[in-house]
mmCIF file as gemmi writes it, N, C-alpha and C atoms, coordinates in Angstrom:
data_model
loop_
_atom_site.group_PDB
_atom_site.id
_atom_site.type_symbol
_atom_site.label_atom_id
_atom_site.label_alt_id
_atom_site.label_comp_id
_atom_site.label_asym_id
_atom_site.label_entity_id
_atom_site.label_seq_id
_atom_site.pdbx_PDB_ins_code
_atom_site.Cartn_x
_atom_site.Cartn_y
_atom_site.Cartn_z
_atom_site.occupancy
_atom_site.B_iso_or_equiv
_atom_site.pdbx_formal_charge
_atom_site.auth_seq_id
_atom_site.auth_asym_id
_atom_site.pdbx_PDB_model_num
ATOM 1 N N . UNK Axp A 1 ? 115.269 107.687 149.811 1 0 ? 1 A 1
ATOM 2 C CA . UNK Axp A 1 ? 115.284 108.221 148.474 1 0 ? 1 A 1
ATOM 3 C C . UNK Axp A 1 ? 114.838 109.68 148.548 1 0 ? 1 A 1
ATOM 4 N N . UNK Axp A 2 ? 115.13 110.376 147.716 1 0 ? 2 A 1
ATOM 5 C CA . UNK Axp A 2 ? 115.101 112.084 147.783 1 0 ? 2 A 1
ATOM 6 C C . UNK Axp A 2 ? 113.496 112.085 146.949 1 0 ? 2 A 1
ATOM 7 N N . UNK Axp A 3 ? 113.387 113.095 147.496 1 0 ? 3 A 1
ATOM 8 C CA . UNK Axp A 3 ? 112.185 113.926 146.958 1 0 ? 3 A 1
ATOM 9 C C . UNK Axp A 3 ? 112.255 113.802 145.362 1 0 ? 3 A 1
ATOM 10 N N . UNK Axp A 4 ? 112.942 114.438 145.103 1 0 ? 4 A 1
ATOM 11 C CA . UNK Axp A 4 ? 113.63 115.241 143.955 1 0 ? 4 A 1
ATOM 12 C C . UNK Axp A 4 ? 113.354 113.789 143.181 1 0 ? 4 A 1
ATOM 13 N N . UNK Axp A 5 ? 113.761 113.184 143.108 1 0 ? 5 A 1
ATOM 14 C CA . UNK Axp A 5 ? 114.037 111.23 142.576 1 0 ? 5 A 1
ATOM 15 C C . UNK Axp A 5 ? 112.883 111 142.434 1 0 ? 5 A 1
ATOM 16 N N . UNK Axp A 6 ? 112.368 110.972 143.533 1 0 ? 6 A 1
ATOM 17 C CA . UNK Axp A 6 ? 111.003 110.16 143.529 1 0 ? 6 A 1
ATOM 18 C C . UNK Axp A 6 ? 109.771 110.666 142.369 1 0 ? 6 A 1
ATOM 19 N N . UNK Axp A 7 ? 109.696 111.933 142.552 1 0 ? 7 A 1
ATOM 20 C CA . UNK Axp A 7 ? 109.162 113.093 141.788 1 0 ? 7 A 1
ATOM 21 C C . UNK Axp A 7 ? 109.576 112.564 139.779 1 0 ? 7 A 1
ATOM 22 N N . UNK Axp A 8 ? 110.682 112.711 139.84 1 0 ? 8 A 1
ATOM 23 C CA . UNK Axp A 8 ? 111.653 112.311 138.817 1 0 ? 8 A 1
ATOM 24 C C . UNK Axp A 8 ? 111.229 111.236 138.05 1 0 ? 8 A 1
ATOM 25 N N . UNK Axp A 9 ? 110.987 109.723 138.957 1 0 ? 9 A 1
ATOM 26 C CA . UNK Axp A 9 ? 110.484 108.509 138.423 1 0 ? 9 A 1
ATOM 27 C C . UNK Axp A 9 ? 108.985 108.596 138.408 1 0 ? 9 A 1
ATOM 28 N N . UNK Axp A 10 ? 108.626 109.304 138.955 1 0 ? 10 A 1
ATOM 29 C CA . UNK Axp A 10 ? 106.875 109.22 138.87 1 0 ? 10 A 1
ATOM 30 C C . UNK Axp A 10 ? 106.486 109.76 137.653 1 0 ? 10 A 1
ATOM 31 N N . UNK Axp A 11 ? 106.828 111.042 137.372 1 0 ? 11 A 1
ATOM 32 C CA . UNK Axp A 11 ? 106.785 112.07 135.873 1 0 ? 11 A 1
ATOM 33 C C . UNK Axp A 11 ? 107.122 110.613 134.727 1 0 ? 11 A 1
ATOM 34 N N . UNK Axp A 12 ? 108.371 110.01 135.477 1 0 ? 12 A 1
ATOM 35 C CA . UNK Axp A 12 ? 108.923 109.015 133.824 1 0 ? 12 A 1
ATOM 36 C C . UNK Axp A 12 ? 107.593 108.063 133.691 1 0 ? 12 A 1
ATOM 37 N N . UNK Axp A 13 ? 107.28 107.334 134.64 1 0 ? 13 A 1
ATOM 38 C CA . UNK Axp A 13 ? 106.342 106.469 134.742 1 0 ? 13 A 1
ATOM 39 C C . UNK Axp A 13 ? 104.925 106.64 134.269 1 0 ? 13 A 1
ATOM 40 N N . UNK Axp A 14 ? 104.841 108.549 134.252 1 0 ? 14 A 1
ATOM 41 C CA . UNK Axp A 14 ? 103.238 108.287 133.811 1 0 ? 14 A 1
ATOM 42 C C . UNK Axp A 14 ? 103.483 108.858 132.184 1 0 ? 14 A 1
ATOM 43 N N . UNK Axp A 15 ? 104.954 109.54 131.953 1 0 ? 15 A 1
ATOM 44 C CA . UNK Axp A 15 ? 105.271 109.817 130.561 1 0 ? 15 A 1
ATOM 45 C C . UNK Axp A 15 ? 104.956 108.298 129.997 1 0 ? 15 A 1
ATOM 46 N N . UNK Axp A 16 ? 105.623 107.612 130.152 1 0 ? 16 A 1
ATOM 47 C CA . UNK Axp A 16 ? 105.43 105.98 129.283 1 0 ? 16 A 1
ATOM 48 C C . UNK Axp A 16 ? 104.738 105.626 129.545 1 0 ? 16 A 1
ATOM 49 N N . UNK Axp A 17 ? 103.424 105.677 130.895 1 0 ? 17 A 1
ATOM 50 C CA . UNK Axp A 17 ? 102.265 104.921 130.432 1 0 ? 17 A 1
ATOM 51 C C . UNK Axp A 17 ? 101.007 105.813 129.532 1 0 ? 17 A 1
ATOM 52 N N . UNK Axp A 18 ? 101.378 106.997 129.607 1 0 ? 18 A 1
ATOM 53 C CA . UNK Axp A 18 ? 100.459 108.023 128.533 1 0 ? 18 A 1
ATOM 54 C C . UNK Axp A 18 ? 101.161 107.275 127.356 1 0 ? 18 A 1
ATOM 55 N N . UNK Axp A 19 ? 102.209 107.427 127.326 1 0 ? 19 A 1
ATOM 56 C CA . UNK Axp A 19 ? 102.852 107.539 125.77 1 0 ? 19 A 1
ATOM 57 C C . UNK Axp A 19 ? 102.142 106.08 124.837 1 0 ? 19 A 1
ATOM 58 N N . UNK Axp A 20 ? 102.335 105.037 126.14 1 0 ? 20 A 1
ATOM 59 C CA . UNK Axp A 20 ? 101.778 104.173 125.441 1 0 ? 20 A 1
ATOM 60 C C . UNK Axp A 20 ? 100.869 103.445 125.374 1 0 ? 20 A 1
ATOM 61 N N . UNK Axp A 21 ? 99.719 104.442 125.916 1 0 ? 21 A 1
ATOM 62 C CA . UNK Axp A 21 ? 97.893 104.655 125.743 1 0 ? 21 A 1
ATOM 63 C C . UNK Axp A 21 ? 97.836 105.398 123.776 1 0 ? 21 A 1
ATOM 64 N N . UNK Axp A 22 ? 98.618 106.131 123.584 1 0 ? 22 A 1
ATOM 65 C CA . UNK Axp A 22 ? 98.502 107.043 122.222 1 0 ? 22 A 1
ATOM 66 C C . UNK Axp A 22 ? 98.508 106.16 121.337 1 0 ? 22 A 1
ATOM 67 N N . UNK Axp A 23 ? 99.924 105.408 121.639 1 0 ? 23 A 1
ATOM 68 C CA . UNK Axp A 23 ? 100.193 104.449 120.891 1 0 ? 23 A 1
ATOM 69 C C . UNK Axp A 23 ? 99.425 103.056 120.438 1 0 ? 23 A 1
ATOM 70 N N . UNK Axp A 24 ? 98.499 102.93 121.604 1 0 ? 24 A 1
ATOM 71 C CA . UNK Axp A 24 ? 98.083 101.957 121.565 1 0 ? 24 A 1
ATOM 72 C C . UNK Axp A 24 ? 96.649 101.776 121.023 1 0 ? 24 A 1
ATOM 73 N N . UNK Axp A 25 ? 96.387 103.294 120.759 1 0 ? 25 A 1
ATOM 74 C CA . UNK Axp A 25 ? 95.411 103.693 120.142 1 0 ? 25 A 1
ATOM 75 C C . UNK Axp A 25 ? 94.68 103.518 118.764 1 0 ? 25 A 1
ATOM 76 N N . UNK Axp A 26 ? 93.59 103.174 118.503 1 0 ? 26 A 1
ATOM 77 C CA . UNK Axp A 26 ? 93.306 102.966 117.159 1 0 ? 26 A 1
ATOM 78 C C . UNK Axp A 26 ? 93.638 103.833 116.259 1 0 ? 26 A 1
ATOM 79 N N . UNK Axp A 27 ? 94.212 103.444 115.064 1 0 ? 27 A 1
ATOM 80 C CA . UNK Axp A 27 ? 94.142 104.68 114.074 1 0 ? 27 A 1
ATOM 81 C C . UNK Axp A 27 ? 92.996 105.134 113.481 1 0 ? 27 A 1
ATOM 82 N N . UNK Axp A 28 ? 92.669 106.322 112.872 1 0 ? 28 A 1
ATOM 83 C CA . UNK Axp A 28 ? 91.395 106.825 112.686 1 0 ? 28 A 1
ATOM 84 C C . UNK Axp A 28 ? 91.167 106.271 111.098 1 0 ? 28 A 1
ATOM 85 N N . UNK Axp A 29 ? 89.873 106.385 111.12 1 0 ? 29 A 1
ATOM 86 C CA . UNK Axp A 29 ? 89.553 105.461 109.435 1 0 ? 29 A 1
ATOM 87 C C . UNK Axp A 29 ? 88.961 106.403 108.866 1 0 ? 29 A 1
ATOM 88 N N . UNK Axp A 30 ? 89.053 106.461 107.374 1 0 ? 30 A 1
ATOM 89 C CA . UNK Axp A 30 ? 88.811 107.39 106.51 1 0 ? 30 A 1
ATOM 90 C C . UNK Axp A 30 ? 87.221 107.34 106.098 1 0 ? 30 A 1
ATOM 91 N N . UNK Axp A 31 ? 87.035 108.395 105.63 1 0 ? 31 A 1
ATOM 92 C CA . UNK Axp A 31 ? 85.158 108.396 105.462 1 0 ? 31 A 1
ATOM 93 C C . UNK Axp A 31 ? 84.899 108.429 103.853 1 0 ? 31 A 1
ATOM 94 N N . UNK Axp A 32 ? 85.352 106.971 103.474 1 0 ? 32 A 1
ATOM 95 C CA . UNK Axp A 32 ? 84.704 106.556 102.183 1 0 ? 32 A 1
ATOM 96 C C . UNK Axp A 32 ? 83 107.453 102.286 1 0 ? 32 A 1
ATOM 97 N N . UNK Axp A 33 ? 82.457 107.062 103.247 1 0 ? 33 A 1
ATOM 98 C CA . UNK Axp A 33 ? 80.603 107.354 102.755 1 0 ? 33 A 1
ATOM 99 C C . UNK Axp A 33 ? 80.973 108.976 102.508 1 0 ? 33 A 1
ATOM 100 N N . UNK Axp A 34 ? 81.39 110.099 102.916 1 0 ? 34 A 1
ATOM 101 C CA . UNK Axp A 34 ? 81.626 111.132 102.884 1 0 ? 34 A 1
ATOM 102 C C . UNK Axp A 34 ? 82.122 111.416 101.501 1 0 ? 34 A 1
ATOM 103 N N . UNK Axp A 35 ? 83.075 110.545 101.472 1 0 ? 35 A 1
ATOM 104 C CA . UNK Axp A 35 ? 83.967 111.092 99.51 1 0 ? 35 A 1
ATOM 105 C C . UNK Axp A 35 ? 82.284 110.681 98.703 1 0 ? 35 A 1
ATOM 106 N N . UNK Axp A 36 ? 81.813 109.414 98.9 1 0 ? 36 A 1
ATOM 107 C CA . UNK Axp A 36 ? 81.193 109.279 97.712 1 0 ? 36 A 1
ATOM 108 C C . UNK Axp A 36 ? 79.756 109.991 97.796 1 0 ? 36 A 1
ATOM 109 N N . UNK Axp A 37 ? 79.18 110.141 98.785 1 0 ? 37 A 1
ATOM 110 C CA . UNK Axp A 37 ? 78.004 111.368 98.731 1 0 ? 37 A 1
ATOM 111 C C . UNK Axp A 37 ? 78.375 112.706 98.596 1 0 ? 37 A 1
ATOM 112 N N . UNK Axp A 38 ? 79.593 113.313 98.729 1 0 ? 38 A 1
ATOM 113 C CA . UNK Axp A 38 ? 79.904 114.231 97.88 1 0 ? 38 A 1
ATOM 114 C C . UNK Axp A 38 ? 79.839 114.356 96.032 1 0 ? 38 A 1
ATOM 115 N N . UNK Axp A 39 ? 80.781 112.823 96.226 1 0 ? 39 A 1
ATOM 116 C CA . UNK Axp A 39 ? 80.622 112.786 94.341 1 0 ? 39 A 1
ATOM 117 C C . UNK Axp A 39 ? 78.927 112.983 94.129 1 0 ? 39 A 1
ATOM 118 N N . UNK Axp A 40 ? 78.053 111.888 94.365 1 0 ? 40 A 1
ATOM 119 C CA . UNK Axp A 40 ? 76.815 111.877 94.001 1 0 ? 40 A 1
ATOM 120 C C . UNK Axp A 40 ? 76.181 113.242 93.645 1 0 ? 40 A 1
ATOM 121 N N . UNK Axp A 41 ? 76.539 114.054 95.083 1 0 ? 41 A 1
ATOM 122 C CA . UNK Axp A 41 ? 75.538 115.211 94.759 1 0 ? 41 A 1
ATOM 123 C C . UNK Axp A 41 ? 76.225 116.244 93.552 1 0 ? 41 A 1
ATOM 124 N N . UNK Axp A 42 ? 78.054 116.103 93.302 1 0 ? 42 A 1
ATOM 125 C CA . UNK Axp A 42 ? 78.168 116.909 92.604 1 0 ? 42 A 1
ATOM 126 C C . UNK Axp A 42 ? 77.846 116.295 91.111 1 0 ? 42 A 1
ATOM 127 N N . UNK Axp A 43 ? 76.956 114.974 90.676 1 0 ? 43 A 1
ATOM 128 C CA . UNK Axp A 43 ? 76.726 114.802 89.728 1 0 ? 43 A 1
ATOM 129 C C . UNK Axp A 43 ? 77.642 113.683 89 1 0 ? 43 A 1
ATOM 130 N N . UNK Axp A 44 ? 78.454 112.649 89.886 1 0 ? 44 A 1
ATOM 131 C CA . UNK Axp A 44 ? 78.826 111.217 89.801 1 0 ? 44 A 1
ATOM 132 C C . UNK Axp A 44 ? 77.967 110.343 89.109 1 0 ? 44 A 1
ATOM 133 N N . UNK Axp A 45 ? 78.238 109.299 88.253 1 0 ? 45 A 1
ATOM 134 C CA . UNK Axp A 45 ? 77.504 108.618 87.764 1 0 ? 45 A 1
ATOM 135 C C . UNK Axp A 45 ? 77.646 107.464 87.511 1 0 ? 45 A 1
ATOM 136 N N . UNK Axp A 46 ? 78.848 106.649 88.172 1 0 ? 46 A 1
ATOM 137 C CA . UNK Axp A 46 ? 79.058 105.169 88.241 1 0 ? 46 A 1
ATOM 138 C C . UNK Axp A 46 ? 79.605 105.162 89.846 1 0 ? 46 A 1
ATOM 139 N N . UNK Axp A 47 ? 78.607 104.751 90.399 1 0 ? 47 A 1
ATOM 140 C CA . UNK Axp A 47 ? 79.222 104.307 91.592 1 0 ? 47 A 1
ATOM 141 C C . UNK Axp A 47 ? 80.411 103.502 91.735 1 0 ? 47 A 1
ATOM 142 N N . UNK Axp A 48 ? 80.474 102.748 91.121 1 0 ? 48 A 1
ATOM 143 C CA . UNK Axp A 48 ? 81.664 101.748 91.299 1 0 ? 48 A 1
ATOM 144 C C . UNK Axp A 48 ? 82.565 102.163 91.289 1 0 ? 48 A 1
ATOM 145 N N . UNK Axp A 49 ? 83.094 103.718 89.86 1 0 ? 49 A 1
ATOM 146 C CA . UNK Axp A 49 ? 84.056 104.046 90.222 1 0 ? 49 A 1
ATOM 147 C C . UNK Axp A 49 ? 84.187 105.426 90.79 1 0 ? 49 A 1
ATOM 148 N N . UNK Axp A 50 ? 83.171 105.679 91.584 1 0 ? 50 A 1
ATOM 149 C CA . UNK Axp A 50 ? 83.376 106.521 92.742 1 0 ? 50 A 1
ATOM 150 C C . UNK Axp A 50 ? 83.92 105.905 94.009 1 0 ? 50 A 1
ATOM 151 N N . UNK Axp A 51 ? 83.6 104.377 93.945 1 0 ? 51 A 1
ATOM 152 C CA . UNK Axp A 51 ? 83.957 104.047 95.187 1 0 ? 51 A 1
ATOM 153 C C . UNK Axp A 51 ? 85.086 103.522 95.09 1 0 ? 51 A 1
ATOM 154 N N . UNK Axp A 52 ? 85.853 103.294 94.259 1 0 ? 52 A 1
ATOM 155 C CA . UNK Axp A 52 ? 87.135 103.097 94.124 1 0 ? 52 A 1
ATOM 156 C C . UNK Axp A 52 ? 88.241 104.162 93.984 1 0 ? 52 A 1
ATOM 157 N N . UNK Axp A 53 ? 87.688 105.321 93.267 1 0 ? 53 A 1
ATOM 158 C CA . UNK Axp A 53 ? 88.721 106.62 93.848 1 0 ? 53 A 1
ATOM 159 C C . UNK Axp A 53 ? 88.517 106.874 94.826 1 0 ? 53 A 1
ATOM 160 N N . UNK Axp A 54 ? 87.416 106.595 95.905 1 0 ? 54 A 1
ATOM 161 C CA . UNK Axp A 54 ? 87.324 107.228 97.254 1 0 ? 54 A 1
ATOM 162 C C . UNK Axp A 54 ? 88.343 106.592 97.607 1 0 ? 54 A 1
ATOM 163 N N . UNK Axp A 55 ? 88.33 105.14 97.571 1 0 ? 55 A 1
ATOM 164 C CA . UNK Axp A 55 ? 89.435 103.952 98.141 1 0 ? 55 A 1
ATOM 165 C C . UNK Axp A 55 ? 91.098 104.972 98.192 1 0 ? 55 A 1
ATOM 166 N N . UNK Axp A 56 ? 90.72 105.045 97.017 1 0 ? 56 A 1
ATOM 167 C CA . UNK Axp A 56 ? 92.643 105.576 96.7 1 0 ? 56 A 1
ATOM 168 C C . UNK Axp A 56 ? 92.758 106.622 97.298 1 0 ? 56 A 1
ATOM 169 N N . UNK Axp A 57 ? 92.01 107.228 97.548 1 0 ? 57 A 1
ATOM 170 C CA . UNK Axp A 57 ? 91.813 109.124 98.613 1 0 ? 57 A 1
ATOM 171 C C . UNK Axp A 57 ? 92.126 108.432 99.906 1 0 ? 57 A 1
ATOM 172 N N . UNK Axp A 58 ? 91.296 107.517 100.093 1 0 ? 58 A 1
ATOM 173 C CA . UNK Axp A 58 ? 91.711 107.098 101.802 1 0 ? 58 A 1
ATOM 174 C C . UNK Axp A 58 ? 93.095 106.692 102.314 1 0 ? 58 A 1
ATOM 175 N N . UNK Axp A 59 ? 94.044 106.403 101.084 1 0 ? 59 A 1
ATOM 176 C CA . UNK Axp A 59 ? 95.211 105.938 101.367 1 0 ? 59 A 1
ATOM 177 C C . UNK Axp A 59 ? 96.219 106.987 100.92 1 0 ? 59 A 1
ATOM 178 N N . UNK Axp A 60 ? 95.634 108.372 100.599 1 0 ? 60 A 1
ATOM 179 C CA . UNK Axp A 60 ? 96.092 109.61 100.429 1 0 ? 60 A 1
ATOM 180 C C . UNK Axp A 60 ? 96.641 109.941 99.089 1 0 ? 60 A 1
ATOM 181 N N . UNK Axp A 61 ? 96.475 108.928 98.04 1 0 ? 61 A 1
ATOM 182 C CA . UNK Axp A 61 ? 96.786 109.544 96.738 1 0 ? 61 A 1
ATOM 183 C C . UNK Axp A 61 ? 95.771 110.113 96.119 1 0 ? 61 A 1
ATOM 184 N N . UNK Axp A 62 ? 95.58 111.407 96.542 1 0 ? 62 A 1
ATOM 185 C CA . UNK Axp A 62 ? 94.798 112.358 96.174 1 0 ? 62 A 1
ATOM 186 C C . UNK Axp A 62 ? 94.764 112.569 94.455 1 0 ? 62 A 1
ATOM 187 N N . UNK Axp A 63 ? 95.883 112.403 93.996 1 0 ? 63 A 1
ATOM 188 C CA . UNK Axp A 63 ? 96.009 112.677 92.379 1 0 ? 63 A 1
ATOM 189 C C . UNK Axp A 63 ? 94.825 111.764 91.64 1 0 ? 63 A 1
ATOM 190 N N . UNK Axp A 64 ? 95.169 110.19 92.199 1 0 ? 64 A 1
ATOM 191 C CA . UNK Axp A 64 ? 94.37 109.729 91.092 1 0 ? 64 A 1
ATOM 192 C C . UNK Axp A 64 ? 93.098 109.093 91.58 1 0 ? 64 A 1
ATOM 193 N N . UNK Axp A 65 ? 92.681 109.674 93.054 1 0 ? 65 A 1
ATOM 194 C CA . UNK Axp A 65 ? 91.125 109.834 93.81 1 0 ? 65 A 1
ATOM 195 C C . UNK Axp A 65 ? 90.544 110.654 92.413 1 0 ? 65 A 1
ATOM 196 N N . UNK Axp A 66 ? 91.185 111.974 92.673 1 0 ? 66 A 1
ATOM 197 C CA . UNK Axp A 66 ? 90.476 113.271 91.743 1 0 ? 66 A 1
ATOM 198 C C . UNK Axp A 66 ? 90.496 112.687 90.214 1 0 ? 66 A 1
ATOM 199 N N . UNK Axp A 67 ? 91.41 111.914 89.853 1 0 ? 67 A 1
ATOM 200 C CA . UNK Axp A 67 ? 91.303 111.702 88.461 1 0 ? 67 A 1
ATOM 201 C C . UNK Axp A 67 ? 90.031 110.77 88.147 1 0 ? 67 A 1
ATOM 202 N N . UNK Axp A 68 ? 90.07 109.655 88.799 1 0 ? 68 A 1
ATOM 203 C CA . UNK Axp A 68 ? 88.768 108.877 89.183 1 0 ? 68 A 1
ATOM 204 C C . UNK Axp A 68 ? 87.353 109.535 89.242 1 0 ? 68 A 1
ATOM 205 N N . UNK Axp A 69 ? 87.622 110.687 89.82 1 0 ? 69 A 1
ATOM 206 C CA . UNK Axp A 69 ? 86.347 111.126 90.451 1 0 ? 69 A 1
ATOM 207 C C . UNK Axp A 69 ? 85.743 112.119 88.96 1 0 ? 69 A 1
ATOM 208 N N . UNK Axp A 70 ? 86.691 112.465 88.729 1 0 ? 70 A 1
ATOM 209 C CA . UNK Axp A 70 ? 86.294 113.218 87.333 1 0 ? 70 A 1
ATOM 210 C C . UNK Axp A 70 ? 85.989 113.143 86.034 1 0 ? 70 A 1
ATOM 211 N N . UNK Axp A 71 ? 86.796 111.46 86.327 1 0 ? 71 A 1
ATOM 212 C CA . UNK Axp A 71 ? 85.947 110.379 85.172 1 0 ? 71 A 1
ATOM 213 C C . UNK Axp A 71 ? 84.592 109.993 85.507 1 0 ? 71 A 1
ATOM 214 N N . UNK Axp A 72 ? 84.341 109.908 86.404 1 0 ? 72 A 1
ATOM 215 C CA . UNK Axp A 72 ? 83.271 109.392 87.044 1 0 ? 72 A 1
ATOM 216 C C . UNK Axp A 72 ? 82.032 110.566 86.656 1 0 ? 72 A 1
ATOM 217 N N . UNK Axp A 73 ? 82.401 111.865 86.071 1 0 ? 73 A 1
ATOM 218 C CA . UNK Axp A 73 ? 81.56 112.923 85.662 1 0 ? 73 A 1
ATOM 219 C C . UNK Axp A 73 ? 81.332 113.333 86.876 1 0 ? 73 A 1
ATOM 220 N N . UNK Axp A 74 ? 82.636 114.186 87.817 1 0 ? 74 A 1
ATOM 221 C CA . UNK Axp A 74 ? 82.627 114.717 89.52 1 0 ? 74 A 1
ATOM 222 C C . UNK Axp A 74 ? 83.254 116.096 88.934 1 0 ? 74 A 1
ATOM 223 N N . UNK Axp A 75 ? 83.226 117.461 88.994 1 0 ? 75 A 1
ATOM 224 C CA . UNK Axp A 75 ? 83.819 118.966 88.756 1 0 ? 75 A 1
ATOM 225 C C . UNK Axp A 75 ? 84.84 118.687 89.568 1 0 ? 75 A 1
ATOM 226 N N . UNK Axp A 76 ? 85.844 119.026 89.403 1 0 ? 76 A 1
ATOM 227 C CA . UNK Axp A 76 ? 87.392 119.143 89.772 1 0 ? 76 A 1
ATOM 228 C C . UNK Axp A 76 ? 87.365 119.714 90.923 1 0 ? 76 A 1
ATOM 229 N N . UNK Axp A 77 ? 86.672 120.531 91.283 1 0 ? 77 A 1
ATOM 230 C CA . UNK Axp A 77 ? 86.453 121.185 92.36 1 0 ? 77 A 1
ATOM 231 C C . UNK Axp A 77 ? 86.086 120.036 93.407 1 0 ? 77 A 1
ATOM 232 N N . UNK Axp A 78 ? 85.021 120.05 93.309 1 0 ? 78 A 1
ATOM 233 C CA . UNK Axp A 78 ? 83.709 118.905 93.821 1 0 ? 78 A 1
ATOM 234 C C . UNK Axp A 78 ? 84.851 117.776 94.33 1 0 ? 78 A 1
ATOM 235 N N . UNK Axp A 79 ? 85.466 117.657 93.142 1 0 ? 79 A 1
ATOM 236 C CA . UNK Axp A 79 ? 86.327 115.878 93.494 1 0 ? 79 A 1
ATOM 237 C C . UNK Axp A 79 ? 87.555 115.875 94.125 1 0 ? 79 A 1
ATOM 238 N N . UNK Axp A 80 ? 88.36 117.107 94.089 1 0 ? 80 A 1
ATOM 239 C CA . UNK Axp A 80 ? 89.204 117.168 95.484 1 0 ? 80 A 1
ATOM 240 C C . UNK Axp A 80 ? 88.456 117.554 96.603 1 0 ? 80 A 1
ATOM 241 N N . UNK Axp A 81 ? 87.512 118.114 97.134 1 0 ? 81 A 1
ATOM 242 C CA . UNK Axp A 81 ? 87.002 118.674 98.224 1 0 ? 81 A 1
ATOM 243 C C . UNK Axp A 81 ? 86.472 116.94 98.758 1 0 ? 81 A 1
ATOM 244 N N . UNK Axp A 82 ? 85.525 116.222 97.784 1 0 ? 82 A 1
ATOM 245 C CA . UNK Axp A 82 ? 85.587 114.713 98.025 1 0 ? 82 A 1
ATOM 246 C C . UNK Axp A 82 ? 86.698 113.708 98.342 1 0 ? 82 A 1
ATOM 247 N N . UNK Axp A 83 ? 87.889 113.91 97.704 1 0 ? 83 A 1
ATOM 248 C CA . UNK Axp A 83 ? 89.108 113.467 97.724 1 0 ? 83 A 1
ATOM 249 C C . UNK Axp A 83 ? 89.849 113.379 99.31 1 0 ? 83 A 1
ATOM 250 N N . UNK Axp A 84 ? 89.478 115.217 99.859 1 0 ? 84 A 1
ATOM 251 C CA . UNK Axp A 84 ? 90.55 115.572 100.778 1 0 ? 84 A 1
ATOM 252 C C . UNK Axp A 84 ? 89.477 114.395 101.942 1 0 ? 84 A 1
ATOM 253 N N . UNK Axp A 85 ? 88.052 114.424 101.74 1 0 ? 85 A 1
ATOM 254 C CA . UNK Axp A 85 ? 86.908 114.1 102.918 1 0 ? 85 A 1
ATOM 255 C C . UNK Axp A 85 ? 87.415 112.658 103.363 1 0 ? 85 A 1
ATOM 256 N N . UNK Axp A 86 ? 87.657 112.019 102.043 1 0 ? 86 A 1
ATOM 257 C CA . UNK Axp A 86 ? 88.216 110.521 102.267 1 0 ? 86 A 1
ATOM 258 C C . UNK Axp A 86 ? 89.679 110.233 102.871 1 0 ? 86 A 1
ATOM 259 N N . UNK Axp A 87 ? 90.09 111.184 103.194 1 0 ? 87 A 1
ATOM 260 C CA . UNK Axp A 87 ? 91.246 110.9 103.974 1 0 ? 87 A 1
ATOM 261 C C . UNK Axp A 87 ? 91.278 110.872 105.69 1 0 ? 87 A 1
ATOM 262 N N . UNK Axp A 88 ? 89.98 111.873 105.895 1 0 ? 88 A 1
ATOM 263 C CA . UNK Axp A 88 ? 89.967 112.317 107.203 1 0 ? 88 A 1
ATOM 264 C C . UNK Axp A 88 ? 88.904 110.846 107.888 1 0 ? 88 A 1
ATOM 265 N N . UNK Axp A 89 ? 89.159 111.135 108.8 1 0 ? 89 A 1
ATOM 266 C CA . UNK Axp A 89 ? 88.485 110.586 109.805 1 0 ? 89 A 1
ATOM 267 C C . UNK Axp A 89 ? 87.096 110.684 109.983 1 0 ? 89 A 1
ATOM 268 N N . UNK Axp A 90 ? 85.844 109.977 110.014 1 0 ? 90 A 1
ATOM 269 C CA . UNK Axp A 90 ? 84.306 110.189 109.929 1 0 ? 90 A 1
ATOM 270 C C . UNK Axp A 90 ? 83.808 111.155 111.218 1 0 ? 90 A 1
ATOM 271 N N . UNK Axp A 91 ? 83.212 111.809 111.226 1 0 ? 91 A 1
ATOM 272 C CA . UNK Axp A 91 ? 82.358 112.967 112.104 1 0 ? 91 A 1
ATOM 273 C C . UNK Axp A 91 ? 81.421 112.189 112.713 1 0 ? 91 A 1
């Protein structure tokens, strides 16, 4: 077998076993505690439904996280910056 070949199948072999280490990888989980100690400090006042717009932020409907959060008595500001936190991944 040629150089060239061998070289060829080795590159393929560790492409698909990387590829499917990535894959096989956990997906990252969103940081509910992050959305809702944001709300708190910006002045939230029913937990319950802070923790249920965080919910909806984590699954990326940001619209009605923030709408939640602003019922909840959260500054618009405050409650997307909380909103975007619950999507990401925990620190």
């Amino acid at each position: 077998m040629r150089t060239s070949t061998r070289i060829a199948g080795a590159l393929t072999g560790l492409t698909l076993a990387l590829g499917g280490a990535v894959l096989a990888a956990p997906a990252a989980r969103a940081d509910i505690p992050a959305c809702t100690r944001m709300a708190e400090m910006a002045g939230a006042t029913d937990s319950a439904s802070v923790a249920a717009a965080c919910s909806r932020g984590v699954s990326g409907d940001l619209q009605n996280c923030v709408a939640g959060l602003t019922g909840a008595g959260v500054a618009d500001g405050a409650a997307n910056g909380a909103c975007r936190a619950a999507a990401h991944e925990p620190r």
